[in-house]
C-alpha positions as CSV (number, residue, x, y, z in Angstrom):
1,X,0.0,0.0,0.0
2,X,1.3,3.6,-0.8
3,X,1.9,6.1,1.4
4,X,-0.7,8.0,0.2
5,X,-3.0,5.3,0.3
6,X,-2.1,4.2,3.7
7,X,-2.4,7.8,5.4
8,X,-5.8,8.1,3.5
9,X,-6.9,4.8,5.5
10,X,-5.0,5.9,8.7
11,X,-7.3,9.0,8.6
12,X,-10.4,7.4,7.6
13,X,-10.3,4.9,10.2
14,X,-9.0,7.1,13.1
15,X,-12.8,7.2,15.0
16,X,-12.4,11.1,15.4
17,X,-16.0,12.3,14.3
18,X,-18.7,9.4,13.0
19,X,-20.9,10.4,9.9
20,X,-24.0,8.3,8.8
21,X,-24.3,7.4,5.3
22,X,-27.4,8.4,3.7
23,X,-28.8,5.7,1.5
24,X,-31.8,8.0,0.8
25,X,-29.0,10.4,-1.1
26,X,-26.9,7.7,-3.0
27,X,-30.8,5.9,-4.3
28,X,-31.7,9.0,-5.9
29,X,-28.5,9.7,-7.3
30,X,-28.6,6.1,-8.9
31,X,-31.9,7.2,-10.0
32,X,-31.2,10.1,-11.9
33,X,-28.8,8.2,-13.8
34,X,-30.8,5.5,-14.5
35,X,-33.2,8.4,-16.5
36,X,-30.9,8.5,-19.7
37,X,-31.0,4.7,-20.3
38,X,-34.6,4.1,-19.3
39,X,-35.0,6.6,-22.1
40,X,-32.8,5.1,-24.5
41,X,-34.0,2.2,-24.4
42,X,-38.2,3.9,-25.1
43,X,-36.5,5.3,-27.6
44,X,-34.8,2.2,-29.5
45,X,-36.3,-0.7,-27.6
46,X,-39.0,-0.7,-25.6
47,X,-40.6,0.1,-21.8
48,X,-38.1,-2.1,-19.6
49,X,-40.8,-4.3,-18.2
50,X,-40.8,-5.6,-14.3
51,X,-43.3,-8.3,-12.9
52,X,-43.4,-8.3,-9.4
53,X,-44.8,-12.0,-7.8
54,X,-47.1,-11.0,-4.2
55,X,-48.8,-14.4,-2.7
56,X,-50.9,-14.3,-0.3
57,X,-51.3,-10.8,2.3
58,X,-48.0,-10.7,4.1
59,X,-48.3,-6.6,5.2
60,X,-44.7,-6.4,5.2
61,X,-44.1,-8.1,1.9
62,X,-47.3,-6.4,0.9
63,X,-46.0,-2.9,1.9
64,X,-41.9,-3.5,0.0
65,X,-43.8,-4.5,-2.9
66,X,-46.1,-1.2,-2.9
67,X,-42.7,0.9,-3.3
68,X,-41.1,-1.1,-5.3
69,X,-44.2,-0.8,-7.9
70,X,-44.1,3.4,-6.7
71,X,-40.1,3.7,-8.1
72,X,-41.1,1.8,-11.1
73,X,-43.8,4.6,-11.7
74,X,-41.4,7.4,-10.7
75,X,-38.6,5.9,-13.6
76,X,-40.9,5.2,-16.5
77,X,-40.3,1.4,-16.0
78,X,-44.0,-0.6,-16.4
79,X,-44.3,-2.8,-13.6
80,X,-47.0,-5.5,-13.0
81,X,-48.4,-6.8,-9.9
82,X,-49.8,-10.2,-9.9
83,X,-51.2,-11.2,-6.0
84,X,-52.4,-15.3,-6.1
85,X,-53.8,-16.1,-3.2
86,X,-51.7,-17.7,-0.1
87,X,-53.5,-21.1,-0.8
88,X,-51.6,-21.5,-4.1
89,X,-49.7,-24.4,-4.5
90,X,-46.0,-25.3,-6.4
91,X,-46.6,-26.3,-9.5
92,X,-49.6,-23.7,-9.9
93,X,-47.1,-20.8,-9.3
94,X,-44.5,-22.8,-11.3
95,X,-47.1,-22.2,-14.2
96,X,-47.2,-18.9,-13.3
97,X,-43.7,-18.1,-13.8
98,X,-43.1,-19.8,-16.9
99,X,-46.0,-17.7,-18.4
100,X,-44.1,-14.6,-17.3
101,X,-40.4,-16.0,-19.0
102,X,-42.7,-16.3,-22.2
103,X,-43.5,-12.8,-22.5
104,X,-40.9,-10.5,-24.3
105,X,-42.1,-7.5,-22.7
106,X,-41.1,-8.5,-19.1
107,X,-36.9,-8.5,-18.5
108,X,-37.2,-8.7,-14.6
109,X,-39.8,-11.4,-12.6
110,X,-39.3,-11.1,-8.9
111,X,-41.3,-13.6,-6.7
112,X,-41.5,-11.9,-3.0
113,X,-40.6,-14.0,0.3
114,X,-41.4,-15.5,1.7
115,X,-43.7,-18.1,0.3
116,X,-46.3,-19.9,2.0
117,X,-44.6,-23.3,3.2
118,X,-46.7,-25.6,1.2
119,X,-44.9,-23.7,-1.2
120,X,-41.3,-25.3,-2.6
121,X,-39.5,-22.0,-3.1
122,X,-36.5,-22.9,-4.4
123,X,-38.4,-24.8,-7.3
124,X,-40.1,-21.3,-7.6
125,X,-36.7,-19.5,-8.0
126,X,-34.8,-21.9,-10.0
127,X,-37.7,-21.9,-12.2
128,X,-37.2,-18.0,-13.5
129,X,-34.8,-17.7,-16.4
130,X,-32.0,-16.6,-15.5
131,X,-32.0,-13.5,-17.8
132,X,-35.5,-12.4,-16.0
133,X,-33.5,-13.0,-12.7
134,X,-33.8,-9.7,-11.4
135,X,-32.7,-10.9,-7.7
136,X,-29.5,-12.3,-8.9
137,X,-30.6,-15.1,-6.6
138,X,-30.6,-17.9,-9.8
139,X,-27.9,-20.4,-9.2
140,X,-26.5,-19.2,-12.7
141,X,-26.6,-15.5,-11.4
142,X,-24.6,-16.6,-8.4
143,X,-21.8,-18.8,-10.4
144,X,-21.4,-15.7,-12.1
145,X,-20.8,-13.6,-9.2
146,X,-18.7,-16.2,-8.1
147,X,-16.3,-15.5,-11.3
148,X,-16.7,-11.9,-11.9
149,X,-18.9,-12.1,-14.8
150,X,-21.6,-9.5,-15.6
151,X,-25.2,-9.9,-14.8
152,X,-27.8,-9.3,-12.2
153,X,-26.1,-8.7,-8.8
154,X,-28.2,-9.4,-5.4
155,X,-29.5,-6.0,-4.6
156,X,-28.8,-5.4,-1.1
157,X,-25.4,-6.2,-0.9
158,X,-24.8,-3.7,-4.6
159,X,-26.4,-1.5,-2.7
160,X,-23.6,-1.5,0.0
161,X,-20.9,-1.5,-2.2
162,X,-22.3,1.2,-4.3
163,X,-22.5,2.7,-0.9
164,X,-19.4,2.6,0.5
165,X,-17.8,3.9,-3.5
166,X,-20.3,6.8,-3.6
167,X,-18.9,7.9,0.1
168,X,-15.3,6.7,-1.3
169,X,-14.5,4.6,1.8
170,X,-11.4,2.1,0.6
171,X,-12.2,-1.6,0.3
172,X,-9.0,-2.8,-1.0
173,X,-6.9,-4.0,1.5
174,X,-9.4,-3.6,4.4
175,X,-10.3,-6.7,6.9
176,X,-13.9,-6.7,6.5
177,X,-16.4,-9.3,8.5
178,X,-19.6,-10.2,7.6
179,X,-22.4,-11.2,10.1
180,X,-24.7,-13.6,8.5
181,X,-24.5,-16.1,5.6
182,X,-27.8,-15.7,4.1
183,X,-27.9,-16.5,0.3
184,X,-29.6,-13.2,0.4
185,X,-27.2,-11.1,2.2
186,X,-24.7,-12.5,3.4
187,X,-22.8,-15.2,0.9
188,X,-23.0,-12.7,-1.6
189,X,-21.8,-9.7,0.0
190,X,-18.7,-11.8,0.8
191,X,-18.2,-12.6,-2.5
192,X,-18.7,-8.5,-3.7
193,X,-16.0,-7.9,-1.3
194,X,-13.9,-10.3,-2.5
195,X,-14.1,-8.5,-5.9
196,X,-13.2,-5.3,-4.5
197,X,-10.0,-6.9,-3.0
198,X,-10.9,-6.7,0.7
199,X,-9.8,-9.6,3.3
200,X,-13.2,-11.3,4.7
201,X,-14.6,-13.2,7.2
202,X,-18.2,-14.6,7.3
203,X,-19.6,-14.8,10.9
204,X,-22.6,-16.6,11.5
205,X,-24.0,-18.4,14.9
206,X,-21.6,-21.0,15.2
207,X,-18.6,-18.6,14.9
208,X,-16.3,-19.0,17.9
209,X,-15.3,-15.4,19.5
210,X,-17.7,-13.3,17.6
211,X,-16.7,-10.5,19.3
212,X,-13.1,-10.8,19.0
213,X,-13.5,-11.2,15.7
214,X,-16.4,-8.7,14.7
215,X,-13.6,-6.3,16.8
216,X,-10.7,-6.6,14.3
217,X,-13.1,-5.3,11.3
218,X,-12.0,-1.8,9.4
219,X,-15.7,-2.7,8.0
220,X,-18.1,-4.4,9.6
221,X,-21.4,-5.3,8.1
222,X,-24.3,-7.0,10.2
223,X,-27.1,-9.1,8.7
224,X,-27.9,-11.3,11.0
225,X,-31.6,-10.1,11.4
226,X,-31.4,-10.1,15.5
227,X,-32.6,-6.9,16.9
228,X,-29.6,-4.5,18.4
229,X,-27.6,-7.6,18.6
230,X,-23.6,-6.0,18.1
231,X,-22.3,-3.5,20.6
232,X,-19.0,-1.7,21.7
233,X,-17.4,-4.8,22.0
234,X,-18.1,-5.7,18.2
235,X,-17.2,-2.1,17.0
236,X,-13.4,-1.1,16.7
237,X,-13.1,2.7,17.6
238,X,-13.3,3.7,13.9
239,X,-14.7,1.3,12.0
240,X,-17.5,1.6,9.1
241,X,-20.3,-0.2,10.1
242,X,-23.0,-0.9,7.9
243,X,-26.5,-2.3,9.5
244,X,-28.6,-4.4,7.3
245,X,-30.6,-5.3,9.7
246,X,-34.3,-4.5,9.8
247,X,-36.2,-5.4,13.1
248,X,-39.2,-4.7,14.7
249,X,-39.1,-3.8,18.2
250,X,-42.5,-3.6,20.3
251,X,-41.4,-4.4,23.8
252,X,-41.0,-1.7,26.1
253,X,-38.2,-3.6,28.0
254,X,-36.3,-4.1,24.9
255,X,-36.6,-0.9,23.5
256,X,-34.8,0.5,26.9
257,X,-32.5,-1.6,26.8
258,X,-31.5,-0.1,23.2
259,X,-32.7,3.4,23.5
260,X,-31.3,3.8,27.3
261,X,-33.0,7.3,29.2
262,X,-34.2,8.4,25.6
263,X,-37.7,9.2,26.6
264,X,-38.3,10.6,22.5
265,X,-38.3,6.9,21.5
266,X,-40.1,5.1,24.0
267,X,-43.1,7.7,23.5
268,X,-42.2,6.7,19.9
269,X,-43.3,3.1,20.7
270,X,-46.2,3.9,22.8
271,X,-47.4,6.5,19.6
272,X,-47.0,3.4,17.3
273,X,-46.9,0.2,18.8
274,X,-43.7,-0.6,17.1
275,X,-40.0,0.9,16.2
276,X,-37.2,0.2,13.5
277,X,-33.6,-0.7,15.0
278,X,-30.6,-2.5,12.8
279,X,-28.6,-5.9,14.2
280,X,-26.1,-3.3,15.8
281,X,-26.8,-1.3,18.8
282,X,-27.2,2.7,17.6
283,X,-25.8,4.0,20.3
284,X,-22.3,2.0,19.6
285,X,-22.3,3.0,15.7
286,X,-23.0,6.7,16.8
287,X,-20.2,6.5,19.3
288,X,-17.0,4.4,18.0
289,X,-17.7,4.2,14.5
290,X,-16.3,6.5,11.2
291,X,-18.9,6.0,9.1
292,X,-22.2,3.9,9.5
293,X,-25.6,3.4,8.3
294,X,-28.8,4.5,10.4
295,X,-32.0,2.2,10.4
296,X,-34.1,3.7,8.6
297,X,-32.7,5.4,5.7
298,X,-29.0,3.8,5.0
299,X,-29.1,0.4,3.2
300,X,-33.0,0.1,2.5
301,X,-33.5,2.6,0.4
302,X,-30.8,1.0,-2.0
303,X,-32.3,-2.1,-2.0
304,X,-35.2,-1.3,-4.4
305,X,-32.3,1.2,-6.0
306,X,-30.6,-1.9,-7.2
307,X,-33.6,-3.6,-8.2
308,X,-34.5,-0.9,-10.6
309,X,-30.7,-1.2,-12.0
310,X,-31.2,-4.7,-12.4
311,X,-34.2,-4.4,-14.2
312,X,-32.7,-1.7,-17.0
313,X,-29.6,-3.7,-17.2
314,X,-31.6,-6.3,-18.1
315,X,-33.8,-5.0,-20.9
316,X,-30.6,-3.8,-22.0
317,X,-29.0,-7.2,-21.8
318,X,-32.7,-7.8,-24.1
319,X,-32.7,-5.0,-26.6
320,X,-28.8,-6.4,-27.4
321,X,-30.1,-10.5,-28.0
322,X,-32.2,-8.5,-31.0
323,X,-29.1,-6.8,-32.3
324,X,-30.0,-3.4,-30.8
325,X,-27.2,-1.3,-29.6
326,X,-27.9,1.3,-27.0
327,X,-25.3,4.1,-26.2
């Protein structure tokens, strides 16, 4: 490493002053520049088409997919909606799918999780094409992850990379740990960093010393999906910690013990009945990290962000099969 290089990471890492990283920012900057080729391709191609996949009335799922439809509006993409009913069984939403890889006017099908457990999912997710795999989540969208070659990337973990670029936080030679080894999350942020030439670890709950080792990260990102779970002993002073997590928190015990004396909050819970916090405890990003992401506002936002990139690279990836170039 240079000694410009090295400095650059001595000063970024130092813990002086922490700054949150605002994924509602970096989303709208990827969408203004997905304008230009949304555009090129109405103008030389077609609409880039999305179908989104809702079964049964999950309000959560029910709610992602509502803004999900909402960007599509706001970019010019058409988006379709198609809402079977929980009772649905495999090889009825197997049809299902292979009547949306038929259609030329859809490049992205995403089916939304979960499924109902009569359901076999991974028949469900295999069965998309893989050049309609707008998740990346289709073996053959992973194996090319795995080797570097283009195609549809898992959209949470671009978003954090696209993240940690647009704030221009060094990768490259960093020891970064991963919490988590969802196929979602997880496995393929790992590999992402890989790319970027960091040195990683994957955690998960049979990792021995978690905290020793969560403690040695320049960047730490937690997706283990348990509510406030990492705290100062996880965090080294001046780390860049990126929270993933999305919990729900409705206790009044629990929410003290992660909002301690901040009276705001728990009137915030009374108000609503329920409160957002990340797998990390916000009080420990706030106070020994560099950088970090709040919850809400830092890596969701991206998540649809990278869906709608996805879906455009796609019906690119389309318009060229017909011998359409695009500049």
């Amino acid at each position: 490493m240079s000694g410009e290089r090295r400095a650059g990471r001595d000063l970024l890492f130092c813990g002086v002053m922490a700054q949150l990283l605002d994924g509602v920012r970096v989303r709208d900057e990827i969408k203004a520049e997905l304008d230009g080729r949304i555009g090129a391709l109405q103008n030389h191609f077609r609409t880039p088409g999305l179908a989104v996949v809702l079964v049964g009335e999950n309000p959560a799922s029910a709610i992602y997919v509502r803004n999900k439809v909402k960007t599509c509006q706001e970019l010019g993409i058409h988006s379709e909606t198609l809402a079977p009913p929980a009772s649905i069984c495999t090889e009825e939403l197997l049809a299902l799918v292979d009547g949306l890889n038929r259609r030329e006017e859809i490049d992205g099908i995403l089916v939304q999780m979960p499924l109902p457990p009569q359901v076999d999912a991974k028949r469900v997710l295999d069965a998309i094409l893989p050049d309609k795999d707008v998740d990346g989540f289709h073996p053959v969208s992973v194996g090319n992850l795995s080797i570097g070659n283009p195609g549809p990337r898992a959209c949470t973990p671009a978003g954090v990379i696209e993240l940690l670029k647009r704030y221009k936080i060094p990768i490259q030679g960093t020891d970064a740990v991963v919490v988590g080894r969802s196929d979602i999350v997880g496995k393929p942020m790992a590999m992402m960093l890989i790319h970027e030439s960091a040195t990683v670890t994957v955690c998960h709950s049979k990792t021995r010393d978690l905290e020793g080792v969560c403690a040695r990260a320049d960047i730490l990102i937690a997706a283990m999906g348990r509510p406030a779970f990492l705290d100062d002993r996880h965090v080294k002073p001046g780390a860049v910690v990126i929270d993933v997590g999305m919990n729900r928190v409705t206790d009044q015990a629990e929410a003290k013990r992660i909002w301690p004396g901040d009276a705001a909050k728990l009137a915030q819970l009374g108000a609503k009945g329920s409160l957002l916090v990340g797998d990390v405890l916000p009080t420990s990003m706030a106070s020994r990290a560099s950088f970090y992401t709040p919850v809400p506002g830092g890596v969701g936002p991206l998540t649809i962000a990278m869906l709608m990139v996805n879906t455009v690279g796609l019906a690119e990836a389309h318009a060229r099969q017909v011998g359409i170039l695009l500049k």
